[in-house]
N, C-alpha and C positions, 0 to 999 in steps of 0.2 A: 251578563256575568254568570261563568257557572258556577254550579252549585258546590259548595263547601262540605266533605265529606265531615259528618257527627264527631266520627270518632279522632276526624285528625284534630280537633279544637280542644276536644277532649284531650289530645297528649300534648298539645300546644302551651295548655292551660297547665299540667303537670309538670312540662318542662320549666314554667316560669318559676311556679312552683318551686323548683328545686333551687334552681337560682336564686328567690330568694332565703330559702333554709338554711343552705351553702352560704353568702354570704351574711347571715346576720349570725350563724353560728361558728363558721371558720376562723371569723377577726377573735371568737372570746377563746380561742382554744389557747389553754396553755397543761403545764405539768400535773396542777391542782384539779383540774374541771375534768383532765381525758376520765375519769376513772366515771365521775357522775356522769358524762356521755354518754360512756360503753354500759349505762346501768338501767337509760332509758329503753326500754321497750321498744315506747312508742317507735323514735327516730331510726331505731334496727329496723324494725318491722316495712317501716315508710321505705327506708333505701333497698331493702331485699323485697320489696313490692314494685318497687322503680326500675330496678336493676331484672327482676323475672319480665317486664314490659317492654322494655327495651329491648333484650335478647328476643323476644316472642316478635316484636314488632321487624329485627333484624333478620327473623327466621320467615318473613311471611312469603319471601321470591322459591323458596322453597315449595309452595303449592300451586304454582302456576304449571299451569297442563303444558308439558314438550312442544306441541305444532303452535301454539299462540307465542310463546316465549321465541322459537325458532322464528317466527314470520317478524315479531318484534324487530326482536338482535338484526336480521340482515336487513331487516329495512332502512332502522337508524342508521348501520352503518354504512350501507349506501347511499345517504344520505347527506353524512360526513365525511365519507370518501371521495365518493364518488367511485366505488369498489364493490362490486357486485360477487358475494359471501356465498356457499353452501355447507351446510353443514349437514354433516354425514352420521355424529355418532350422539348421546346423548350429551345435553347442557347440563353441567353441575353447578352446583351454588355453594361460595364460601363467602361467612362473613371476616373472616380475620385474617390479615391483618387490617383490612378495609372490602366491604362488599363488591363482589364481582363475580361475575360467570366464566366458566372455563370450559372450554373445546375442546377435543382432540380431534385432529386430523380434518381436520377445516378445508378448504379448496378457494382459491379465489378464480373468478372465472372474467375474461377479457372477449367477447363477442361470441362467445356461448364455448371457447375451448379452455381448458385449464391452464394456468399461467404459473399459480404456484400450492403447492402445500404446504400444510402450517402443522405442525404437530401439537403444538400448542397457541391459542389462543384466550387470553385473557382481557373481560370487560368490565373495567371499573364502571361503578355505577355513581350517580349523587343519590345521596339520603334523602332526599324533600318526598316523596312518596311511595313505597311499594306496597299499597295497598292493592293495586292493579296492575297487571302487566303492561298496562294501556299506558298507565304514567310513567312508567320507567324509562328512566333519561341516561344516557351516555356521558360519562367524565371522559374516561382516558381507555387507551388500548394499546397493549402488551401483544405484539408476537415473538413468538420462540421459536426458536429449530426449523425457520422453514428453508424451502429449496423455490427461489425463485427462477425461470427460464426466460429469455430473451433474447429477441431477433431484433433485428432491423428496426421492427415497425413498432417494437413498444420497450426501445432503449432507453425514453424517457420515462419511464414509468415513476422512479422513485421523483423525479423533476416535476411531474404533473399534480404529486400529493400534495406539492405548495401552493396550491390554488385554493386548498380548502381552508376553515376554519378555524386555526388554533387559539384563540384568543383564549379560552378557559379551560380548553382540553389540549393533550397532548397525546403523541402517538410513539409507541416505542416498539422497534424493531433486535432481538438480540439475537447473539448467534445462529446466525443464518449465513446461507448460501447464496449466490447471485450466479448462476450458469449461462455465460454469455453463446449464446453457437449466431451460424451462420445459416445461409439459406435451406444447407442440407441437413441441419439438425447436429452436426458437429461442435461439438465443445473449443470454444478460441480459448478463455481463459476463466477462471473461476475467483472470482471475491466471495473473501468472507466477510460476513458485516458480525464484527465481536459485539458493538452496543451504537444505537443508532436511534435520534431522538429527535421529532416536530414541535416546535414550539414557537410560541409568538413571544417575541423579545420586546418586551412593554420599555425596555431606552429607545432602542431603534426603530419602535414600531413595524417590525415586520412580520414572514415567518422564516424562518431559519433552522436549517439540519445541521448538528453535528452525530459526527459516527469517526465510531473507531473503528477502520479494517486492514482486513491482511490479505495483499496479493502477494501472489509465488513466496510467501511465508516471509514474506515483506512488509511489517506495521508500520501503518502511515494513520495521523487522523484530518479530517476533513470537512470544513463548516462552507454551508452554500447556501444563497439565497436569491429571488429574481425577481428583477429591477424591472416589473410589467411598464412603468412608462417608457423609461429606453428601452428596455427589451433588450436587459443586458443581464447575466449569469454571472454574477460575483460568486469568489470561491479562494479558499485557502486551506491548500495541502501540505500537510506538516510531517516529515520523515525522519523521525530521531534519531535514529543509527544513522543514518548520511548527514544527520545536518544540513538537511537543507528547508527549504519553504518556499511552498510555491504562491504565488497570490493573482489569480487569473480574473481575466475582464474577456466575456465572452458575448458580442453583439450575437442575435439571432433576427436578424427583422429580414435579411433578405436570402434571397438564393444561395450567393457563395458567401459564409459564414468567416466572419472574420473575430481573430482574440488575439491578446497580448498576456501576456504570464510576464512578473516582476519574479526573480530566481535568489534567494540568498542561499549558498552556500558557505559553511563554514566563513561566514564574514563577507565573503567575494560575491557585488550583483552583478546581475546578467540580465536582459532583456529576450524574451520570447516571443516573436512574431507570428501570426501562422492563418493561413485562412484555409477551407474547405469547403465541399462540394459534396456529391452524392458518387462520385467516381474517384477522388482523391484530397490530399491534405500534402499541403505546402509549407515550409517553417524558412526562417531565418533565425540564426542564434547569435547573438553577441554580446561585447561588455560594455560598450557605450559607440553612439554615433562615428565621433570622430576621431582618427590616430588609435583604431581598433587593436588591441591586442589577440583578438582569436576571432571567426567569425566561420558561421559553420550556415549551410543551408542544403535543403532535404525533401523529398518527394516521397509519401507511402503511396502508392496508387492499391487500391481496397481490391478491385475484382476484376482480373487476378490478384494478387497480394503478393505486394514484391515492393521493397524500399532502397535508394539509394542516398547515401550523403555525403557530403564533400567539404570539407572544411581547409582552413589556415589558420596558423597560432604564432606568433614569436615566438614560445617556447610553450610548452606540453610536460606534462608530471609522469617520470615513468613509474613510480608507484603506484597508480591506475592501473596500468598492464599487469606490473610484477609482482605486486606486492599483494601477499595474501590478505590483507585488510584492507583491501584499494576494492573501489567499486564495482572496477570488473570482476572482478573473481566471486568476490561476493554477488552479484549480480549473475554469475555462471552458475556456481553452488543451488543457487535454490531450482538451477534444472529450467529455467525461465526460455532459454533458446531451443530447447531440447524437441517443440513441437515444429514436423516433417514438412507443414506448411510456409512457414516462414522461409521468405527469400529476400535476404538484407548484405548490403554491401558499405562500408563506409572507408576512406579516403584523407587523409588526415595529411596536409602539409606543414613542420613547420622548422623552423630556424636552428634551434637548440632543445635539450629538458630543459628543470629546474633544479637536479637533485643532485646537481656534481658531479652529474655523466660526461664523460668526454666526448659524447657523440653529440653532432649535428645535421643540419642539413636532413632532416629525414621525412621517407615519405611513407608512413604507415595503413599496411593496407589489411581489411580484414570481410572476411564474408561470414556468412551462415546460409548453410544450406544443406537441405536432409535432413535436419537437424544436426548436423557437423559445422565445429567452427576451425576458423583455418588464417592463420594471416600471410599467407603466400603472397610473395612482392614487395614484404618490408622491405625499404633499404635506405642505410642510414649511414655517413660518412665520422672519420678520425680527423678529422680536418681536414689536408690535403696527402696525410701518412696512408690512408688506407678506406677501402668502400667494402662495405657486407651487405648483403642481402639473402632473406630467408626465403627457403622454398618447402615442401612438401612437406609442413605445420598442422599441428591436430593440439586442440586444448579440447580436455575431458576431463572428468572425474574419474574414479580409481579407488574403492573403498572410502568412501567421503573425504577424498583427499586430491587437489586441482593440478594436475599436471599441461608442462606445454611441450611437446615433441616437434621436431623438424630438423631438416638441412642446412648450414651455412657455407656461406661462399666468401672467403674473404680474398678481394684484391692487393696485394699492395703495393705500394706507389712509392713510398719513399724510406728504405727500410734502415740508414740512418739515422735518421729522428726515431723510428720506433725505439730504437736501440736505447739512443740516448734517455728518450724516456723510462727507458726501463732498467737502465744504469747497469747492461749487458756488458762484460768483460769483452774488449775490443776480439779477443781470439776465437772466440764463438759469433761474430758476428758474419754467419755466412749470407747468400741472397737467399730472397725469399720471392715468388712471384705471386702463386699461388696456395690456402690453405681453404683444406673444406675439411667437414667433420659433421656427424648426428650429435645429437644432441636430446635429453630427457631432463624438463625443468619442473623440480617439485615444489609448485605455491608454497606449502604448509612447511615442508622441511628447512625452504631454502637451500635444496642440494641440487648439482647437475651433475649428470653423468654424460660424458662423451666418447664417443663409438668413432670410429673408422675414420682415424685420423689421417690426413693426406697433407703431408708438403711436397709444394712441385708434383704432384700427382705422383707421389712415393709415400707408402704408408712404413712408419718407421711401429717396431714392437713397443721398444723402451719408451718409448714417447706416448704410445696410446696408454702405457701402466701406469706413468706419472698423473696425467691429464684427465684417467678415467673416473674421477669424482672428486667432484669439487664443491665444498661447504662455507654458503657466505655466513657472515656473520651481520648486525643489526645495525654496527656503524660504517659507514663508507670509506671512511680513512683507514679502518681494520681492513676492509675487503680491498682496497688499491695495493696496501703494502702486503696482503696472500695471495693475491691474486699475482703481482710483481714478481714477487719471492717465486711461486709456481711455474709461470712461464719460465722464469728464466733456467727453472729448472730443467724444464724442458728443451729448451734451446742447449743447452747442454750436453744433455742426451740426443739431441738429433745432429750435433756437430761434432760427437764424437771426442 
C-alpha cells in the first residue's frame, strides 16, 4: 500500500473538522446568537485560516514545471481517448468556477499528420490530490472552436470516441467545425457542431452523443449510440423547422452495410431502406408495404459522384416546388446545390397534387448540374382539356430572393371545356391549338411575369400587356377566380 502523504491527513483531519463546527453550530443559529458569532474571534480566525488553506491548496497546479504537466495532460488524455494531443503553447491554471487547465491552440494528431486544431482546450480536473502533478486525474474535457478535417479513412472519428470510458467523466465538444473533403483535399461539405456532449447514460447503461449542429445553415440535433453486440448504430435526427425525425438502425458487421430509418414528418411515416458499399449507396423510400401510396428508390454512386432517383406517388404537394416555405426552396436558399460537383437527376411520377390544382397525370423532372438546377421535361396534363410541358427552366437566387424561369408549351385538345370552365362569353370563344410563353416565377413575392406570348404561333401585343404580370394571392379559391377573371381577359383581347 503506498504511502499516505502527512500533509493530506492533515487537511483530511481539518476538513472533518469543519463539518463538525458547521454542523453543531449552524442548527443553533438564529436572530439572537448571529451578533455573539460574529463577536467570536476565535471562529473568524479558524474560517479565514480554513478558507486561506483551501485557496493555497487549490492554487498548488499552479507550480508544476510546463514539460511534466505537458507530458502529464497528453498522456491521460490518450489514455481516455485514445487521442493522441500536442500542445504548442503554454498550460494555464484556473480554479473558478471548478479547477481546470486551458490550452490554446492544441493539435490532435491521427498517424503522426494533424487531424484537427483546437483553439481552445479545457481540462477539468478532480480535487483528491494536487499535491503532485504525478496525481492529477482527469474529470471532464471541453473543446472549443476547433476545425476538424476528414477523409475517407477517419469518417468515423467522432463514432470511435464511444468506445472509451464515460462512466464518471464526460467529453464536450462546442462550436466547432467538422470539414469533410474528398481524396483531393476538396471540401464536400461543412458541419458545425453548436454543443456536442459523451456521456454514459446510467438508465440505459451505455454511452451516448447528443449534439446540436448546423448543415447548409440547417439546425438539426442528433443522439447516437453503438450496439457493440449486434453491431448496430442507433441514432435519431431531429429537424425542427421541417418537422421531421429521423430514427435510424444502421448494421455494420459486414461488407455491404445495410440500415432502415423510421421517417416522421409532420405526423406522416415513411420507411427508409438503404444498403452500401465502398463504391455506392442504394435506397428504397416508402409509406408502408402494401397498396403504397408513393414509393421512390435511388443510387448515389460516390466516385465519380453522380445520383439518380425515380419515384411514383398517387398524388405529390405542389407546395414543395412553389411554395416559398416548402422544402425545396428552403432547401435551395441555404445555396446547398450550389456545389459544381454534384450531378443529380430525380424523376417523380404521379397521378394528381393535393392542393386543389387541377393538374394531373404528371411527370416531374428535375437535374442539378454545374451547380444549375433546371426542371426541363416537366409535364403535366388538364385532364383531357389540355398537356404543358416546361423546357429551358433555371431556379436561382436573385438578392436572397428564389426565382424559377422557363419556357411553356401548352397543347390543347379540347378548347370547349376550357371555355366552359372558365365561363368564356360564347363570342370570344375562338380555336386555340397552340400557346407558348416565358415565364419568371418569384418564390418570396408570389408574382409571375410572362414574356412572348404566342397563340397559334401569333404573338398578339394587347395580350402580352394584360398577361405580363400576374400576383397570386395565399388562398386558392382567390387565385382560381383572378386567375379566371385574367385569362378571360385576355381572350378578349386576342379575339378582338
Amino acid at each position: 500500500m503506498s504511502k499516505i502523504n502527512p500533509f493530506i491527513k492533515v487537511f483530511k483531519n481539518i476538513n472533518n473538522s469543519i463539518n463538525s463546527l458547521l454542523e453543531k453550530n449552524l442548527n443553533k443559529l438564529n436572530l439572537k446568537n448571529i451578533k455573539n458569532l460574529t463577536t467570536n474571534n476565535k471562529i473568524i480566525l479558524t474560517f479565514v485560516a480554513l478558507f486561506v488553506l483551501f485557496i493555497s491548496y487549490l492554487l498548488l497546479p499552479t507550480l508544476y514545471k510546463q514539460q511534466d504537466l505537458s507530458n502529464k495532460l497528453t498522456s491521460e488524455l490518450s489514455k481516455k481517448l485514445n487521442i493522441q494531443f500536442k500542445f504548442s503553447n503554454k498550460i494555464t491554471y484556473n480554479f473558478f468556477p471548478l479547477p481546470h487547465f486551458k490550452v490554446s491552440d492544441a493539435i490532435i494528431l491521427h498517424n503522426k499528420s494533424e487531424k484537427s486544431k483546437i483553439k481552445h482546450l479545457k481540462i477539468y480536473l478532480y480535487f483528491e490530490n494536487f499535491f503532485s502533478v504525478k496525481n492529477v486525474k482527469i474529470k471532464n474535457i471541453q473543446i472549443e472552436e476547433a476545425n476538424f478535417n476528414f477523409k475517407k479513412t477517419n469518417y468515423n472519428f467522432f463514432l470511435k470516441l464511444l468506445n472509451n470510458n464515460f462512466t464518471n467523466e464526460t467529453l464536450k465538444i462546442k462550436n466547432s467545425n467538422i470539414f469533410f473533403r474528398n481524396s483531393k483535399n476538396e471540401v464536400l461539405l461543412i458541419n458545425k457542431i453548436l454543443d456536442m456532449k459523451y456521456f454514459y447514460d446510467t438508465k440505459e447503461l451505455k454511452n451516448i452523443v447528443k449534439s446540436k449542429n448546423q448543415i447548409f445553415n440547417i439546425p438539426y440535433d442528433i443522439r447516437f449510440y453503438d450496439n457493440k453486440i449486434e453491431k448496430k448504430l442507433m441514432s435519431r435526427i431531429s429537424i425542427d423547422f421541417l418537422k421531421l425525425q429521423i430514427n435510424n438502425e444502421f448494421v455494420y458487421g459486414e461488407k455491404v452495410k445495410i440500415g432502415k430509418a423510421d421517417l416522421v414528418f409532420k405526423k406522416t411515416k415513411s420507411i427508409f431502406k438503404y444498403k452500401k458499399d465502398k463504391k455506392r449507396f442504394e435506397f428504397d423510400f416508402f409509406d408502408k408495404i402494401e397498396n403504397q401510396n408513393f414509393f421512390y428508390s435511388g443510387i448515389i454512386n460516390i466516385n465519380p459522384f453522380y445520383s439518380t432517383i425515380n419515384g411514383k406517388a398517387d398524388e405529390i404537394d405542389a407546395s414543395y416546388l412553389f411554395n416559398k416555405n416548402g422544402i425545396i426552396a428552403q432547401l435551395i436558399k441555404t445555396e446547398i446545390f450550389n456545389n459544381k460537383n454534384i450531378d443529380f437527376s430525380l424523376k417523380i411520377n404521379s397521378k394528381k397534387t393535393n392542393n386543389n390544382f387541377i393538374f394531373e397525370n404528371i411527370i416531374f423532372n428535375s437535374k442539378i448540374q454545374e451547380g444549375l438546377i433546371d426542371i426541363d421535361g416537366t409535364q403535366f396534363k388538364w385532364k383531357n382539356y389540355a398537356s404543358f410541358k416546361l423546357d429551358d427552366s433555371l431556379i436561382y437566387l436573385k438578392k436572397g430572393e428564389l426565382f424559377l424561369d422557363g419556357k411553356v408549351r401548352i397543347n390543347i385538345n379540347k378548347n370547349e371545356e376550357i371555355y366552359k370552365y372558365l365561363l368564356t362569353p360564347k363570342k370570344y370563344r375562338k380555336k386555340l391549338s397552340i400557346i407558348e410563353f416565358g415565364f419568371s416565377y418569384n418564390y418570396d413575392q408570389k408574382t409571375t411575369i410572362l414574356t412572348d406570348i404566342k397563340i397559334n404561333n401569333v404573338y398578339n401585343q394587347s395580350l402580352n400587356r394584360i398577361m405580363s404580370n400576374i400576383t397570386l394571392k395565399d388562398n386558392n379559391l382567390q387565385n382560381k377566380i383572378y386567375l379566371k377573371n385574367l385569362i378571360n381577359e385576355a381572350i378578349k383581347s386576342y379575339s378582338g
